[in-house]
SETORTI-732946 format. One line per field, with one value per residue: residue in one letter; z, y, x of N, C-alpha, C, O, CB in turn. Coordinates in Angstrom, 3 decimals. Atoms other than C-alpha are relative to their C-alpha. Glycine has a CB too. Layout:
residuo	c(A,...)
n.up	c(Z,...)
n.north	c(Y,...)
n.east	c(X,...)
ca.up	c(Z,...)
ca.north	c(Y,...)
ca.east	c(X,...)
c.up	c(Z,...)
c.north	c(Y,...)
c.east	c(X,...)
o.up	c(Z,...)
o.north	c(Y,...)
o.east	c(X,...)
cb.up	c(Z,...)
cb.north	c(Y,...)
cb.east	c(X,...)
This chain:
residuo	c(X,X,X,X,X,X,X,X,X,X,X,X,X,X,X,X,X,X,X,X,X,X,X,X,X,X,X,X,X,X,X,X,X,X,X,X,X,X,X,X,X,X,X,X,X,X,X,X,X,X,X,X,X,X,X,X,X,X,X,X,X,X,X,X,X,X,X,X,X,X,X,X,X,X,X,X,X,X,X,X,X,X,X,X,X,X,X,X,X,X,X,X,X)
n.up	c(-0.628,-0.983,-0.919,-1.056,-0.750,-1.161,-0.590,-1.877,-0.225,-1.654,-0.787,-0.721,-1.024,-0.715,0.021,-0.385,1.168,1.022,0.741,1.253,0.505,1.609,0.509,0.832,0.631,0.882,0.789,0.619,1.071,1.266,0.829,0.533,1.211,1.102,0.292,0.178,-0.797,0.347,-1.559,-0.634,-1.264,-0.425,-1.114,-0.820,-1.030,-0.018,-0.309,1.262,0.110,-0.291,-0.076,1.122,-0.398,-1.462,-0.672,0.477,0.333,1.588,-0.132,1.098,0.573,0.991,0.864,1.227,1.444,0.851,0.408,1.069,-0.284,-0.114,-1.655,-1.274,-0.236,-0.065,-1.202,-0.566,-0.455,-0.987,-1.389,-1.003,-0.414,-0.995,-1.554,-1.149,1.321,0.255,1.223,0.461,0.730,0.958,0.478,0.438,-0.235)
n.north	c(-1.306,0.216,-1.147,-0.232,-0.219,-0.289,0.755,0.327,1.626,-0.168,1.583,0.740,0.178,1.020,1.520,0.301,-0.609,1.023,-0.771,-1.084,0.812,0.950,-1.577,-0.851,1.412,0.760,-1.755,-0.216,0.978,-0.243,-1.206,0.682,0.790,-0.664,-0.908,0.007,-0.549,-0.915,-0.704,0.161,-0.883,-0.109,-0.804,1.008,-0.322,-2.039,-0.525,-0.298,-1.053,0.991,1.802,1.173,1.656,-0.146,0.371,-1.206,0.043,0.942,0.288,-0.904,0.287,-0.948,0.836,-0.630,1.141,-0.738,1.412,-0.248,-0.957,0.774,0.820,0.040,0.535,0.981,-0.244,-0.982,0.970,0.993,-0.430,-0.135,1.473,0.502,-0.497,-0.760,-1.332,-1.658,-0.396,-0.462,-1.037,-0.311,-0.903,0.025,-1.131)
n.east	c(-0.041,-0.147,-0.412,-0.627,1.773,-0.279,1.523,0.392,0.424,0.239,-0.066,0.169,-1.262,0.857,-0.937,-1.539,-1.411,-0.086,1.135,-0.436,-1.396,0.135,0.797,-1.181,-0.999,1.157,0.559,-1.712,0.117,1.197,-0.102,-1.213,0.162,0.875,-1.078,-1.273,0.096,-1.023,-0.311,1.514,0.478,0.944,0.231,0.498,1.302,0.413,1.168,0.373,1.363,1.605,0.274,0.362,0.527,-0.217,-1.675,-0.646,-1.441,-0.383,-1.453,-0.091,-0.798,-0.275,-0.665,-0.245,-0.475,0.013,0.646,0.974,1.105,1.109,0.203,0.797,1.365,-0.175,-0.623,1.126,1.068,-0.514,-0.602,1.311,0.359,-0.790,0.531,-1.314,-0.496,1.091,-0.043,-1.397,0.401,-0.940,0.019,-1.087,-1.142)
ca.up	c(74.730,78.321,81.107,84.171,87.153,90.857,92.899,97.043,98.427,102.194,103.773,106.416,110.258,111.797,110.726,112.080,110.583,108.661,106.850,105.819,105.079,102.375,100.950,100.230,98.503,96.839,95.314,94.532,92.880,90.466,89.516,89.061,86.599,84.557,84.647,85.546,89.374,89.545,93.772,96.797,99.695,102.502,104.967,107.502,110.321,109.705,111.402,108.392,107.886,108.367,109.209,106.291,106.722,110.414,110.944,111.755,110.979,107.554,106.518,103.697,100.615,97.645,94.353,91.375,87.784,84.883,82.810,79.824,79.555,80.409,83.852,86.336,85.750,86.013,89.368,90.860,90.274,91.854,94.786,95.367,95.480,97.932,101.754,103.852,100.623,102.167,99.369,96.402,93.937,90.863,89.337,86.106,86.323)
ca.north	c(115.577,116.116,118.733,119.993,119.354,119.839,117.232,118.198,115.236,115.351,112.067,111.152,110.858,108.781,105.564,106.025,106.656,102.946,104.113,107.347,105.507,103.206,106.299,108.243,104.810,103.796,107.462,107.795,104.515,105.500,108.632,107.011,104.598,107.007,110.122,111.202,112.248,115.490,116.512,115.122,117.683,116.730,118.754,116.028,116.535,120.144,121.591,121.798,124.913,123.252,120.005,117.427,114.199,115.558,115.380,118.302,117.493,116.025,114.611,117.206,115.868,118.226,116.056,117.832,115.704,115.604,113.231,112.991,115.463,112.583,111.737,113.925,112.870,109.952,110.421,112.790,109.846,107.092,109.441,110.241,106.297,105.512,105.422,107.754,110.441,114.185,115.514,116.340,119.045,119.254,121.870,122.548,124.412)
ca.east	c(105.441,106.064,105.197,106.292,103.271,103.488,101.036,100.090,98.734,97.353,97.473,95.490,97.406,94.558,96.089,99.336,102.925,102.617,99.517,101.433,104.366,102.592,100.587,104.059,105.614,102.334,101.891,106.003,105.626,102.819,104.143,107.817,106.361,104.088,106.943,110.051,110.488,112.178,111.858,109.545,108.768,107.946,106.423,104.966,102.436,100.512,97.669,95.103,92.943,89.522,88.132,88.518,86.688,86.289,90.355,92.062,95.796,97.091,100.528,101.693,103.301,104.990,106.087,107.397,107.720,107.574,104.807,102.623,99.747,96.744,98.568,97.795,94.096,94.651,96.781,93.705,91.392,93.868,94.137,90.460,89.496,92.194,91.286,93.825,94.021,92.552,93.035,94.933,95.773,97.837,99.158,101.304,104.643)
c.up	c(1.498,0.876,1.623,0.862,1.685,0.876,1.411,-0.111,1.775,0.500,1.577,1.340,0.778,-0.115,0.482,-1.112,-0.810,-1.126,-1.158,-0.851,-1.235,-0.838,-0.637,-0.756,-0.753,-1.321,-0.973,-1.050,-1.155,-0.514,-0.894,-1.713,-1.250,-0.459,0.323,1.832,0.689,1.843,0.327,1.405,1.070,1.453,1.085,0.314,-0.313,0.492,-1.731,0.525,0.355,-0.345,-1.673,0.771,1.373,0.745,-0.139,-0.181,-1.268,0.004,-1.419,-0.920,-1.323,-1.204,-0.925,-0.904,-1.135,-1.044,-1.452,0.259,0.768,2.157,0.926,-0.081,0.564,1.261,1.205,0.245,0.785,1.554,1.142,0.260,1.094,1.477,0.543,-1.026,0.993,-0.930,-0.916,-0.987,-1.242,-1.354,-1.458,0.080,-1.179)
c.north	c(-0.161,1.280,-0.236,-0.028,-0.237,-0.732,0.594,-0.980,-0.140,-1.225,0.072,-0.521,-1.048,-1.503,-0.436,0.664,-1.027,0.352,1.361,-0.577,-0.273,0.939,0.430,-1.104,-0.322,1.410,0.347,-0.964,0.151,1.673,-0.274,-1.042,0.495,1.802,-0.094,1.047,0.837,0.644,-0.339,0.678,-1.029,0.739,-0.265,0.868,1.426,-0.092,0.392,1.347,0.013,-1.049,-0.210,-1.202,-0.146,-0.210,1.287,0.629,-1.111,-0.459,0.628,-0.441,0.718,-0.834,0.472,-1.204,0.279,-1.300,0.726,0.856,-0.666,-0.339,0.380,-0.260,-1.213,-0.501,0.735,-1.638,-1.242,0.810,0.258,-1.452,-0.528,0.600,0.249,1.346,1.122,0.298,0.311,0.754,-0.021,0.598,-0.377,1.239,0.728)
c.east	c(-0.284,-0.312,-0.048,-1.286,0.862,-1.252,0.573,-0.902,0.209,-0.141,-0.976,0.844,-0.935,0.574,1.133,0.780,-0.190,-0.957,0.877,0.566,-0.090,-0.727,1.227,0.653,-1.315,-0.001,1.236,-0.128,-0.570,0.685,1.594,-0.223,-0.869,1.009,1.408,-0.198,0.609,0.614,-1.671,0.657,-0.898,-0.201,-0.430,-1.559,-0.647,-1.561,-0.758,-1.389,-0.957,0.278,-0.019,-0.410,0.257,1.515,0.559,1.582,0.210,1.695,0.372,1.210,0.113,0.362,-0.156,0.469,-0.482,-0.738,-0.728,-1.278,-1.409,0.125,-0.061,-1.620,-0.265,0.749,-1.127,-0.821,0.190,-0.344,-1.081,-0.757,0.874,0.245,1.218,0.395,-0.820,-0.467,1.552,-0.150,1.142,0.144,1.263,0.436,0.166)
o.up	c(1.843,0.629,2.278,0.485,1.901,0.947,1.746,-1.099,2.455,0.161,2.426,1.091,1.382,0.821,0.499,-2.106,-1.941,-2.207,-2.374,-2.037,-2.190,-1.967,-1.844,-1.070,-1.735,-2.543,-2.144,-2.238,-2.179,-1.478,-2.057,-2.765,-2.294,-1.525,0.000,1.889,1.629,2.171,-0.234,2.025,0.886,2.397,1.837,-0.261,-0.105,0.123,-2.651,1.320,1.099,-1.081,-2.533,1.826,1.881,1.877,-1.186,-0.124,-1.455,0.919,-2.365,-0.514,-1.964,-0.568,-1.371,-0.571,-1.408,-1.229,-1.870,1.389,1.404,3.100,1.870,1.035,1.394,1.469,2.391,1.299,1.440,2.568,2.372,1.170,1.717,1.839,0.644,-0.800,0.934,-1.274,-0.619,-1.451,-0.780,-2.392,-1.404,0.181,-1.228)
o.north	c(-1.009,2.237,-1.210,0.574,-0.680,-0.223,0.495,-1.400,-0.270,-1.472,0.626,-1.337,-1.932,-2.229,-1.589,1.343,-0.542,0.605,1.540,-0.690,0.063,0.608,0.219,-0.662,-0.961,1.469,0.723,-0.642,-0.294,2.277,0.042,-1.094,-0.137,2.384,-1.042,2.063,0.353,1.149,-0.190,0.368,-1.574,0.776,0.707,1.571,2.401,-0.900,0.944,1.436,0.970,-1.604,0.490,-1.660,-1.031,-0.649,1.930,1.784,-2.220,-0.212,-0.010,-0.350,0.767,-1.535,0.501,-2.123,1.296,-2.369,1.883,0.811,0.148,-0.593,-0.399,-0.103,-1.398,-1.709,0.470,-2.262,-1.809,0.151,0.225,-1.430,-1.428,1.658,-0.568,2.150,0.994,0.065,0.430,0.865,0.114,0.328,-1.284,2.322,1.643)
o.east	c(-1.107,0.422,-0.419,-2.291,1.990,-2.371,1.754,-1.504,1.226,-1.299,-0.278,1.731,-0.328,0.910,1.565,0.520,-0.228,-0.425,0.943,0.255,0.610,-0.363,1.352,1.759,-0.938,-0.131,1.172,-0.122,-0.053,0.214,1.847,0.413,-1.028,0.809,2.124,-0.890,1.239,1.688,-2.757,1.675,-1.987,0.588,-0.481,-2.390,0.075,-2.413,-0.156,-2.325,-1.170,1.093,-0.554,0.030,0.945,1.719,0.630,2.005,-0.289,2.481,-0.088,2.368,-0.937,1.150,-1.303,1.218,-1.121,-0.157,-0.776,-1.764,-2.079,-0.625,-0.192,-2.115,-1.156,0.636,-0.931,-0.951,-0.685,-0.576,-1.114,-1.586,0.312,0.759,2.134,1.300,-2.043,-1.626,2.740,-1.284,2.275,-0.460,2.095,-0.141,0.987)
cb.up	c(-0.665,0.015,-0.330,-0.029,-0.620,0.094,-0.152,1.074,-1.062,0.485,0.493,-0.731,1.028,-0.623,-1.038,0.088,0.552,0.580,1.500,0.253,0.645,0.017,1.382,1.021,1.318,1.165,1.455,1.160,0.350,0.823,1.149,1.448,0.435,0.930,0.464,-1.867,0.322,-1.249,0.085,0.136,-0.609,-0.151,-0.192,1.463,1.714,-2.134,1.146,-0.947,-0.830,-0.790,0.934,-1.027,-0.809,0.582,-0.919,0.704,1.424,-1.732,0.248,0.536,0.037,0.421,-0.098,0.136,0.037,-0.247,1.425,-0.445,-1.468,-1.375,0.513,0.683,-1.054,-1.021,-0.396,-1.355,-1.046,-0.324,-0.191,-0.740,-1.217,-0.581,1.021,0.351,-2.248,0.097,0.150,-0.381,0.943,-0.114,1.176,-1.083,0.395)
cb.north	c(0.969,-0.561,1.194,1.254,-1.865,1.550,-2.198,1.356,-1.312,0.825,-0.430,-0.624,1.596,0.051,-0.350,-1.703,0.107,-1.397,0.846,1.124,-1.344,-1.664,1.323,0.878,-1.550,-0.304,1.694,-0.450,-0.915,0.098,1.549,-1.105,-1.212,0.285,1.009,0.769,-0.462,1.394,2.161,-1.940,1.422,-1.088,0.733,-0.387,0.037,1.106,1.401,-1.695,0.248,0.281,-0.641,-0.448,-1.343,-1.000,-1.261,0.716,-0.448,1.283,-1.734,1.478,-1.128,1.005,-1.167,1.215,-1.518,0.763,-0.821,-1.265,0.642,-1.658,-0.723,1.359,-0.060,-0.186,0.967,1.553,-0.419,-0.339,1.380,1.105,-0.991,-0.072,-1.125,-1.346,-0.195,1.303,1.140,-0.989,1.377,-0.807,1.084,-0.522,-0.558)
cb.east	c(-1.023,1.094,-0.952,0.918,-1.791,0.192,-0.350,-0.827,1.310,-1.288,2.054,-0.194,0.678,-1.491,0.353,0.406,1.891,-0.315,-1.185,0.901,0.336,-1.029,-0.658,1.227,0.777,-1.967,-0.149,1.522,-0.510,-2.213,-0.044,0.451,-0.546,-2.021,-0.304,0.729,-0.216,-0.864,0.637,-0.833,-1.094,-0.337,-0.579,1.159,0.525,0.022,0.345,-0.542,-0.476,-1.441,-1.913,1.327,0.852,-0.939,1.123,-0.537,0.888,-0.273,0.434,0.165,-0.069,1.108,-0.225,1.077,-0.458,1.484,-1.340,-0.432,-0.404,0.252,0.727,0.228,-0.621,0.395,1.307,-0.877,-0.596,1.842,0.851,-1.204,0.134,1.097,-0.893,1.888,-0.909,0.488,-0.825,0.938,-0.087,0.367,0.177,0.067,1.434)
């Protein structure tokens, strides 16, 4: 059984564009090999609301798919161990 989930995923601009770069390809990768990757948004550079981790611009990424029920947890907890993540949020559709 399979459902429909919607990850944002704020990246980090302090590092540079290479930094994002491997962030959106590290993140694509892992969701490619645990679902099915249906549409990736992206919205780049954005002024963010309030400070995160004292930074006040993020790199804004949208990724709709479609996985087993266990793996966005399991995507949340890759995302909060890995340095250059803001944050991230995922929803199902």
């Amino acid at each position: 059984m399979t459902n429909k989930y919607e990850a944002c995923m704020i990246f980090s601009v302090a590092n540079g564009e290479e930094a994002v770069t491997a962030l959106k390809e590290k993140f694509a990768a892992l969701i490619a090999e645990n679902g099915t990757v249906e549409n990736v948004d992206e919205w780049g550079k954005r002024k963010l609301a309030y400070l995160i981790d004292d930074e006040a611009e993020g790199f804004y990424v949208f990724t709709t798919f479609e996985s087993a029920p266990e793996f966005p947890a399991e995507l949340e907890r890759v995302a909060g161990i890995t340095e250059g993540v803001l944050r991230v949020m995922t929803t199902r559709k």
